[in-house]
LOPAGU-704199 format. One record per residue: x, z, y of N, C-alpha, C in turn; residue number from 1; chain. Coordinates in steps of 0.2 Angstrom, whole numbers, plus 2048, in hexadecimal, padded with zeros to 3 digits. Layout:
  nx  nz  ny cax caz cay  cx  cz  cy   i ch
   X   Z   Y   X   Z   Y   X   Z   Y NUM  A
...
END
This chain:
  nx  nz  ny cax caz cay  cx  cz  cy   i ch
 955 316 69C 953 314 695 957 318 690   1  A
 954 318 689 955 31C 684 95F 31D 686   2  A
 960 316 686 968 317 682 96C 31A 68C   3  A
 96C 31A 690 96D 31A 698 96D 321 696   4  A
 974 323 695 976 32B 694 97B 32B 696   5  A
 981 32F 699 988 32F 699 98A 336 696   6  A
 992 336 692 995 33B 692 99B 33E 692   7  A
 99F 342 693 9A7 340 694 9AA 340 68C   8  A
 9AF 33C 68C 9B3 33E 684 9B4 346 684   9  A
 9B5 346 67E 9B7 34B 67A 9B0 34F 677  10  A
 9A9 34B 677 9A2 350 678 9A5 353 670  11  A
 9A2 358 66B 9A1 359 665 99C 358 662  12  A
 99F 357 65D 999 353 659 992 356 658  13  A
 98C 355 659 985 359 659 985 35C 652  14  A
 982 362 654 983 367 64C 97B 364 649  15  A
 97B 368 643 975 367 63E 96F 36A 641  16  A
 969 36A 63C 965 371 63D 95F 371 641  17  A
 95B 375 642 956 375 647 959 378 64C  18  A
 958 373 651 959 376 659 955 37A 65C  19  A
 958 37A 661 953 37F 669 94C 37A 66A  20  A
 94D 373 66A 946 371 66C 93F 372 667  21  A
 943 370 660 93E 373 65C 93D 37A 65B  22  A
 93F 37E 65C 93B 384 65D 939 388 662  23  A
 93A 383 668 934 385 66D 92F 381 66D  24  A
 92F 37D 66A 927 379 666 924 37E 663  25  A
 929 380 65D 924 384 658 923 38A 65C  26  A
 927 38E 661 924 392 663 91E 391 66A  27  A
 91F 38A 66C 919 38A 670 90F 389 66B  28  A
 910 387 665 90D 384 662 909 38C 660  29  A
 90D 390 65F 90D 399 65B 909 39B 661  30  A
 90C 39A 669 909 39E 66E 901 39C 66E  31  A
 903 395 66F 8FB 394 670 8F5 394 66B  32  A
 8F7 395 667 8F1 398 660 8F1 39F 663  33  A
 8F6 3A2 663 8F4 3A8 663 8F1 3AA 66B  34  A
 8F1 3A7 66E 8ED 3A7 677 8E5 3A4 675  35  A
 8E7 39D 670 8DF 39C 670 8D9 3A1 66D  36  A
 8DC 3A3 666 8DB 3A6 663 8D7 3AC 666  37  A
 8D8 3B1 66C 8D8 3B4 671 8D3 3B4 674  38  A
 8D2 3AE 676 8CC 3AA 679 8CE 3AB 682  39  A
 8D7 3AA 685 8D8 3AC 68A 8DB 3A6 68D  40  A
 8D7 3A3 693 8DC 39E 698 8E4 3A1 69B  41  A
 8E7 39C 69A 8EF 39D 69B 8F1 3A1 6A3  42  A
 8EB 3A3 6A7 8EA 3A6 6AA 8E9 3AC 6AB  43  A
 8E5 3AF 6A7 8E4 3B4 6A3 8E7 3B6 6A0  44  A
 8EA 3B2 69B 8F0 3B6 697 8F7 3B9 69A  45  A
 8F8 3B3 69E 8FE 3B5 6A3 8FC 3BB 6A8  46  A
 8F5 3BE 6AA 8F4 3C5 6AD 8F7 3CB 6A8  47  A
 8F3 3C9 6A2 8F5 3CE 69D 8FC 3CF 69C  48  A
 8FF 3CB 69C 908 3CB 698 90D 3CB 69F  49  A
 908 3CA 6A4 90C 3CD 6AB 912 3C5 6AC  50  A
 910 3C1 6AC 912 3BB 6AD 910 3B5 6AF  51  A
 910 3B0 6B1 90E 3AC 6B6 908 3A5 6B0  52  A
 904 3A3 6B5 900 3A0 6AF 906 39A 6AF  53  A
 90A 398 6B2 90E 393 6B1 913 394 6AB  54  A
 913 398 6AA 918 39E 6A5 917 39A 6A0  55  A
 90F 39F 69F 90A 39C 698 90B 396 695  56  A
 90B 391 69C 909 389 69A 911 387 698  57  A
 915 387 69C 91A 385 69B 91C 387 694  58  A
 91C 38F 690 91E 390 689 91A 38B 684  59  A
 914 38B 685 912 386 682 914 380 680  60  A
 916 37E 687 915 374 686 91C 376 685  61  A
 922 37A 683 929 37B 681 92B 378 687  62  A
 92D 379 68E 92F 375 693 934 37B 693  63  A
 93B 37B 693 93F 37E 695 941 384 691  64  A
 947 388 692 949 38E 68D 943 393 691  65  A
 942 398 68B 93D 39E 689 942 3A5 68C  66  A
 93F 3A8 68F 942 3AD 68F 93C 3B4 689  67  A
 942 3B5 685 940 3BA 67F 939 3C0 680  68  A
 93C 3C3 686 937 3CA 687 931 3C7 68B  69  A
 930 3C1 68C 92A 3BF 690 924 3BC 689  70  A
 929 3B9 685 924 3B8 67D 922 3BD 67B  71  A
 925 3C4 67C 924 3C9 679 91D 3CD 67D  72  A
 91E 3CD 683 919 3D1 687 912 3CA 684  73  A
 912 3C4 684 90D 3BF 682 90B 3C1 67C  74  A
 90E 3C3 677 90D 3C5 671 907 3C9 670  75  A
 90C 3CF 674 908 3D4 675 903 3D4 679  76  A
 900 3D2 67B 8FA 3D1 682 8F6 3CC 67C  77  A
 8F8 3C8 677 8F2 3C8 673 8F1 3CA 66C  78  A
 8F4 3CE 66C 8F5 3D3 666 8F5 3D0 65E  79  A
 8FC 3CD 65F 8FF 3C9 65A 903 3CF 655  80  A
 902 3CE 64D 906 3D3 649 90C 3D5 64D  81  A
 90E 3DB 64A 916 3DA 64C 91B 3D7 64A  82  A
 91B 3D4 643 91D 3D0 640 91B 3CA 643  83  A
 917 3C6 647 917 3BE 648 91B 3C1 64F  84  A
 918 3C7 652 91E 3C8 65A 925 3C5 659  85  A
 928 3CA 653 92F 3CC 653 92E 3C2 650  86  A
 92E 3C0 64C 92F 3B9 64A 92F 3B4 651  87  A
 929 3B5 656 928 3B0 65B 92E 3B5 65F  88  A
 930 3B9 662 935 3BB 666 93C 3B9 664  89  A
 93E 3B9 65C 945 3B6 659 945 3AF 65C  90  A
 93F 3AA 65A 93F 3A2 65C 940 3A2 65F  91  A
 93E 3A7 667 941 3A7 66E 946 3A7 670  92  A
 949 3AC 66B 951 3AE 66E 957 3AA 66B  93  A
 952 3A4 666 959 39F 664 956 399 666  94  A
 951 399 66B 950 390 66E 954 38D 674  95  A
 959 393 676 95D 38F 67D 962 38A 679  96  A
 962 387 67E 969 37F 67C 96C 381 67D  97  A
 971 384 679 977 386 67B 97E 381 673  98  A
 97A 380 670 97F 37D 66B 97D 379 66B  99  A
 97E 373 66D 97C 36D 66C 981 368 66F 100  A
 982 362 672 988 35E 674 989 35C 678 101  A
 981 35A 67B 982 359 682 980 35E 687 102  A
 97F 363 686 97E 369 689 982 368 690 103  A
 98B 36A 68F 98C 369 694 990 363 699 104  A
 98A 35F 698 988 359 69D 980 357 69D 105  A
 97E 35D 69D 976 35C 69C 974 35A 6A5 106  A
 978 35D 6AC 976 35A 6AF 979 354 6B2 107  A
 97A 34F 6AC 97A 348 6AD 977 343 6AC 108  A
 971 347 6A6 96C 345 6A2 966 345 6A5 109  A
 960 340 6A6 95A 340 6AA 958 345 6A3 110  A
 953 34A 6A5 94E 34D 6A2 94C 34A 69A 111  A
 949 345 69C 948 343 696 94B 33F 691 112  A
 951 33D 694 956 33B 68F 958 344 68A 113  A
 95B 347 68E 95D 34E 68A 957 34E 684 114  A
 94F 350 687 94B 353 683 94B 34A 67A 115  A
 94E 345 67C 94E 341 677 954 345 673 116  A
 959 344 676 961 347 672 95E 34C 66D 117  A
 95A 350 670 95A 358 66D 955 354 667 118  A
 94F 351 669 94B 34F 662 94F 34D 65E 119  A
 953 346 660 957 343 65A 95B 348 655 120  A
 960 34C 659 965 351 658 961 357 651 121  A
 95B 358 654 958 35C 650 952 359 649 122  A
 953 354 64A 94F 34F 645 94F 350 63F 123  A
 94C 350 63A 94D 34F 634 94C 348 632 124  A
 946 344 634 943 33F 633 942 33C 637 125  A
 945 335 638 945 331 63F 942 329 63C 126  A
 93B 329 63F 939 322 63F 939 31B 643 127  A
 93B 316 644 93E 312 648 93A 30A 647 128  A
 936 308 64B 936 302 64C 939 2FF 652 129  A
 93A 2F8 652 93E 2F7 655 93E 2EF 659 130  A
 93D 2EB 65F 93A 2E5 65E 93F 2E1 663 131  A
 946 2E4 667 949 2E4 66A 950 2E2 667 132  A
 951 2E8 668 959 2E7 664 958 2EC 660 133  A
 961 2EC 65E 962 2F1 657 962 2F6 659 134  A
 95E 2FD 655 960 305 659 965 306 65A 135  A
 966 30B 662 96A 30C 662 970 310 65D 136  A
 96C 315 657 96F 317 652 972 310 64D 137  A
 971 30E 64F 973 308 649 97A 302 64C 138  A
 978 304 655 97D 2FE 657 984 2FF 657 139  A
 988 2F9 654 992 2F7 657 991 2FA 65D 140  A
 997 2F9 660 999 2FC 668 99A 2F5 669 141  A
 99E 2EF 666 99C 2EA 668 996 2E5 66A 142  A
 991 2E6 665 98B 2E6 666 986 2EA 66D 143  A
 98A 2EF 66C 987 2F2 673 988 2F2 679 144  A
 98F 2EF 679 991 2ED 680 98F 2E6 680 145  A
 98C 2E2 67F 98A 2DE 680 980 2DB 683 146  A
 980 2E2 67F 978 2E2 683 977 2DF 68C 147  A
 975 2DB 68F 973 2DB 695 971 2E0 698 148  A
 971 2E4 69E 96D 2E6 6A3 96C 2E3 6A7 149  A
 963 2E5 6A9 95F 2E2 6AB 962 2E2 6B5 150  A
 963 2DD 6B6 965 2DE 6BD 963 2E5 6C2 151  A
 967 2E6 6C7 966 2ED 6C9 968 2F3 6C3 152  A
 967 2F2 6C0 96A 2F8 6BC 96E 2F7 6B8 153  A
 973 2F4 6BC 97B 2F6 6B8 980 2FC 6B8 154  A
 983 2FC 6B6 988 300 6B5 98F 301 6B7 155  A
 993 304 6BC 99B 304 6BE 99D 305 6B7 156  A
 9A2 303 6B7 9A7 301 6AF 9A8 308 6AE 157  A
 9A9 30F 6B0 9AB 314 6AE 9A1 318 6AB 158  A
 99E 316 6AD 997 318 6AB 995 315 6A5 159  A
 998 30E 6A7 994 309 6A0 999 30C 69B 160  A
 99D 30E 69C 9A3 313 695 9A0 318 692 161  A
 99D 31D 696 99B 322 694 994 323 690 162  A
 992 31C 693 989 31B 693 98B 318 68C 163  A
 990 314 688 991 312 683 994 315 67E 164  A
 999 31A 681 99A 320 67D 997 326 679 165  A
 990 326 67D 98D 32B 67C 986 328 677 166  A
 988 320 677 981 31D 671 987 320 66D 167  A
 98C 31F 66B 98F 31E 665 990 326 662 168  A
 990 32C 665 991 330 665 98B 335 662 169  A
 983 32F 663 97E 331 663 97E 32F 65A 170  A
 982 32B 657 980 32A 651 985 32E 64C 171  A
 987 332 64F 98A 337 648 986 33C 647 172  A
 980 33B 649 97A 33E 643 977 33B 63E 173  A
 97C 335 63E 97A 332 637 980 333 635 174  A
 985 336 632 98A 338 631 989 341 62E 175  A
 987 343 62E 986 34B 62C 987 34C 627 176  A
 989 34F 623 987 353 61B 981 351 61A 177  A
 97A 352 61E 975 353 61C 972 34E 623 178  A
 972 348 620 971 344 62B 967 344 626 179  A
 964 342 62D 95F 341 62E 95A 33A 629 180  A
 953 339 627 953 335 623 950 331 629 181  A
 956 32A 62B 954 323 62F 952 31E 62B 182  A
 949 31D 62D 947 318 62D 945 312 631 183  A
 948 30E 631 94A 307 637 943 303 634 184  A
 93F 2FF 638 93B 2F7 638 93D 2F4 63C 185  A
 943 2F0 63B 945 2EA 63E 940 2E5 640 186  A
 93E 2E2 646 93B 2DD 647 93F 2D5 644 187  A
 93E 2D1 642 942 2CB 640 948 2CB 645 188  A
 943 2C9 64C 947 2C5 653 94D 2CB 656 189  A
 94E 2D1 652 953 2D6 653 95A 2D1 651 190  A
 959 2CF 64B 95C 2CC 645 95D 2C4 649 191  A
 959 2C0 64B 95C 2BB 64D 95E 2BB 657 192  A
 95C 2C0 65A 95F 2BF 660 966 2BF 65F 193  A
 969 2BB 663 973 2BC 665 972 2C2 66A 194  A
 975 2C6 668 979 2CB 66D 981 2C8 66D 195  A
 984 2C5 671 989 2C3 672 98B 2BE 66D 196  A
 992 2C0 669 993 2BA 665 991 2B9 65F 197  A
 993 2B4 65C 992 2B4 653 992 2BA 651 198  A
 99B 2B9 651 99F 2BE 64D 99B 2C7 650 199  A
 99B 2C6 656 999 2CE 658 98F 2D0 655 200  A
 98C 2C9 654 986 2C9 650 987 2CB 649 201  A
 98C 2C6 643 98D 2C8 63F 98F 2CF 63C 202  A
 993 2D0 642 997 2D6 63F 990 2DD 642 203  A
 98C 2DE 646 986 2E1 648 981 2E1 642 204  A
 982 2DC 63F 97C 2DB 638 97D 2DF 631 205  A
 987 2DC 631 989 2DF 62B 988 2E6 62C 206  A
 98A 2EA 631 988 2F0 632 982 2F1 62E 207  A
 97F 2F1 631 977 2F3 62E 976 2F3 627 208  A
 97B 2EB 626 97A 2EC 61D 97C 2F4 61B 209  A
 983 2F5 61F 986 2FA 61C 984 2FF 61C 210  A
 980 302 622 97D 307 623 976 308 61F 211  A
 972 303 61D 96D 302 618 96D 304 614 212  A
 973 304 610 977 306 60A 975 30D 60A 213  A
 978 313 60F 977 31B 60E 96F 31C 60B 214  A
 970 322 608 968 325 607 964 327 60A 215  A
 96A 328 610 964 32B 614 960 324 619 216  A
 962 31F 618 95F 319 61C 95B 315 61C 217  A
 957 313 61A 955 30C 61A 953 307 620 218  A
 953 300 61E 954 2FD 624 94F 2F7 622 219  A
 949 2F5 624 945 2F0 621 944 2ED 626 220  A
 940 2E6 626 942 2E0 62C 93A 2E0 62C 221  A
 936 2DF 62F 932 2DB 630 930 2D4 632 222  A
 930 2CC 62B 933 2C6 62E 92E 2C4 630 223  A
 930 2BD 637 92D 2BA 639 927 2B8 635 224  A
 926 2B8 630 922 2B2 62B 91D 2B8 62B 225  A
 91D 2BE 62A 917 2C3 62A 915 2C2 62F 226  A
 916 2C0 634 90E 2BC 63A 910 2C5 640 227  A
 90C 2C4 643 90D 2CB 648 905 2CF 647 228  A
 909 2D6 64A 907 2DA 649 901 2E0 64D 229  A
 8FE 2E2 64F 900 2E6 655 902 2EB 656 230  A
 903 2EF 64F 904 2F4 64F 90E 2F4 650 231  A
 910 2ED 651 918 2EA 651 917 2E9 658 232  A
 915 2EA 65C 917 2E5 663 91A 2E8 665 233  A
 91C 2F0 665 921 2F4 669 925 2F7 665 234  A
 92B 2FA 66A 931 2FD 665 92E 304 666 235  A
 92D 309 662 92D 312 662 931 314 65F 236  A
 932 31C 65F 934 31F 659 931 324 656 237  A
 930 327 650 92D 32D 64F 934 330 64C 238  A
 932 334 651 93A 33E 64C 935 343 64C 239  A
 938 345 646 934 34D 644 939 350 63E 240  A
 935 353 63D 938 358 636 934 35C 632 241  A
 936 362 62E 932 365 62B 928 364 62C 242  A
 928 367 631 920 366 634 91E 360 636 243  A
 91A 35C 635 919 357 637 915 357 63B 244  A
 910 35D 63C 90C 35F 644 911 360 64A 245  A
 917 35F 64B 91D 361 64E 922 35A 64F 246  A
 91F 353 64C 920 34D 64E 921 34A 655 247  A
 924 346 657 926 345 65C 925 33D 65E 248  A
 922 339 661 923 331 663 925 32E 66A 249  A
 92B 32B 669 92D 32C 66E 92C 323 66D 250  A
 92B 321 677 929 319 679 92F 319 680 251  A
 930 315 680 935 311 685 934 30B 689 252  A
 933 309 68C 933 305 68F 939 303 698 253  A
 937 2FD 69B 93C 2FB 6A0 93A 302 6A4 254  A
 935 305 6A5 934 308 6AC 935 30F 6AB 255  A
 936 310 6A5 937 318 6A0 934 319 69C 256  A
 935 31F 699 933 323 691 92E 328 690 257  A
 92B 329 68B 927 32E 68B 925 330 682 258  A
 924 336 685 924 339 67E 91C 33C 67D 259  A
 91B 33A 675 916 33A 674 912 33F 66E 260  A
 910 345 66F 90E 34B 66B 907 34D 669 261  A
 903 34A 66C 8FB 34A 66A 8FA 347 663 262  A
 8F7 34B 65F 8F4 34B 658 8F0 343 658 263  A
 8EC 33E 65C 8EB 339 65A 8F0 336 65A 264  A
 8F6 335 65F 8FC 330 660 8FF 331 65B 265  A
 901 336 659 904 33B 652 903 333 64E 266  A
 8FC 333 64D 8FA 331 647 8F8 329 647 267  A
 8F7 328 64F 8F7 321 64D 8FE 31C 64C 268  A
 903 321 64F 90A 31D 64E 90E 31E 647 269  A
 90B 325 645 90E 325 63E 90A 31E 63A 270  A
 905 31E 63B 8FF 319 636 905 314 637 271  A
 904 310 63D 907 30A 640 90E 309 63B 272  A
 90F 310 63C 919 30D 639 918 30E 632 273  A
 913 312 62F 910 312 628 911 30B 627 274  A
 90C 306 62B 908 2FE 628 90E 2F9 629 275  A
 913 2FA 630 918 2F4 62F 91E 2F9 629 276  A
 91F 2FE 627 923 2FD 622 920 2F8 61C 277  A
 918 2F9 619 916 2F8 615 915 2F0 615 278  A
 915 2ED 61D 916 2E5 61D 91D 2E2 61F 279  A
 922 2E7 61F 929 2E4 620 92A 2E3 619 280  A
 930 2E0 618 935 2DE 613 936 2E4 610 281  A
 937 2E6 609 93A 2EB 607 942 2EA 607 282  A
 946 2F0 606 94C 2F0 608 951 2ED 605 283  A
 950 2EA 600 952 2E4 5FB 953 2DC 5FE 284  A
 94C 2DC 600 94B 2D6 605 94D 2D5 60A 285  A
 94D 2DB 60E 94F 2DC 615 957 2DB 614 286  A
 95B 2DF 610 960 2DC 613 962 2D7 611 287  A
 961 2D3 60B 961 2CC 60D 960 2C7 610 288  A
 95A 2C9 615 958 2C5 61A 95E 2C6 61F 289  A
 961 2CF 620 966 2CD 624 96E 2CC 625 290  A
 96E 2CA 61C 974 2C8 61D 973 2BF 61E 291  A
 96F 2BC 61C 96D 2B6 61E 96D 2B4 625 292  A
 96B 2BB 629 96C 2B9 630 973 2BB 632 293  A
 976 2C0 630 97F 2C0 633 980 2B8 62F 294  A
 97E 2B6 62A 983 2B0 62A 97F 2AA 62E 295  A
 97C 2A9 633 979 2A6 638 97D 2A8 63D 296  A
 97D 2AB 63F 980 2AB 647 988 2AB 643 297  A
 98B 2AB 63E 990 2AA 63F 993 2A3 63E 298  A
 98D 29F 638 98D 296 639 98D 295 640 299  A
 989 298 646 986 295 64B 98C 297 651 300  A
 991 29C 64E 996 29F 653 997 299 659 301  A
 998 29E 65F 99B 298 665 9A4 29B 664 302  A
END
């Protein structure tokens, strides 16, 4: 699951900037125009540039670090300027993970949690619905250690530390000089589920007020009273940045995650999160709708 990561203390805080994953997106996106462009299967092209047709696919779909002189004999076998070479060989030579935080506990991390950290990490724009609980970027640590696990998949107490460590270490990207623009669609029932106590509910709400507040945040609820939706039944995310050809949608569920980059999905979840902003609550109303709910669960505390 999204948040099911561990890490040891002391990690450093994630730097800014465009990472290694975004620019081997952009440089897979560069190869393959200029392959199609050519009119050569990744089989073909991999004879010419003396490399494997696996080579080809993989720079494309950005799976893994690039090595430099292998973009460059690719370039050249389809006779790209030397100006877009030397530019698509630079992107190569700075997409390894080597700055980044969790780097060195990457093999702790299933596959596709890392390739999550490096999007958020690299994000400029992060869109969030949410039908569950509060985002992980948004949750208390009290609030978080009170989540249930789903039987079978619990945690030794030294794991569940780490596993909670590393949400909370995940939100000092909203902390930056220049943090990312988070925007949250609350479901209501986020807002009225107990997670634990009153007091640990209330004080998980007021948060939100208080992070609401930043500029770079907004936080809008979707209430009960707007009726349902479909385009609301599930929790997603979209991150991106500059490019918006270069978006990202990531789904989660009990049985795992998956990440979603085709030009229709693009579009249909941008729409979707487009329409529940436009039928949630503006951020006026939203939060006090949920200061109305922190003072509920704490009339109701046990």
């Amino acid at each position: 699951m999204t948040e099911g990561l561990t890490v040891p203390a002391g990690a450093a805080e994630p730097p800014g900037g465009t990472g290694p994953i975004t620019r081997r997106r952009q440089l897979g996106v560069r190869l393959f125009a200029l392959r199609d462009t050519c009119g050569l299967s990744a089989e073909e092209a991999g004879q010419r540039a003396g490399v494997s047709k696996a080579t080809v696919s993989r720079y494309e779909r950005a799976k893994g670090n690039v090595r430099w002189n292998q973009v460059d004999q690719l370039c050249r076998a389809y006779g790209a300027p030397d100006e877009e070479r030397r530019a698509l060989v630079e992107l190569a030579k700075n997409s390894r993970d080597t700055e980044v935080w969790w780097i060195p506990f990457a093999g702790k991390l299933p596959g596709r949690m890392r390739t999550l950290l490096a999007l958020e990490n690299e994000a400029s724009r992060i869109r969030h619905h949410t039908v569950g609980v509060v985002p992980g970027l948004l949750q208390t640590l009290s609030y978080a250690q009170e989540i249930k696990a789903t039987p079978g998949n619990t945690f030794p107490p030294q794991d569940l530390h780490d596993y909670l460590r590393v949400r909370m270490l995940r939100q000092r990207i909203l902390d930056r000089a220049a943090p990312p623009v988070y925007h949250v669609v609350l479901d209501e029932a986020v807002l009225r589920r107990r997670v634990g106590s009153g007091e640990i509910m209330a004080a998980q709400l007021d948060h939100l007020l208080a992070r609401g507040q930043e500029p770079s945040i907004s936080i809008q609820v979707l209430p009960f009273s707007a009726g349902a939706y479909s385009a609301g039944l599930s929790t997603f995310v979209v991150l991106g940045g500059p490019d918006p050809s270069l978006d990202v949608v990531f789904l989660e569920n009990q049985v795992g995650s998956s990440f979603l980059e085709e030009p229709p999905a693009l579009k249909q979840y941008t729409e979707a999160m487009a329409f529940l902003c436009q039928e949630a609550l503006d951020t006026t109303a939203s939060a006090e709708l949920i200061a109305e709910a922190s003072r509920t669960h704490l009339r109701g505390r046990k």
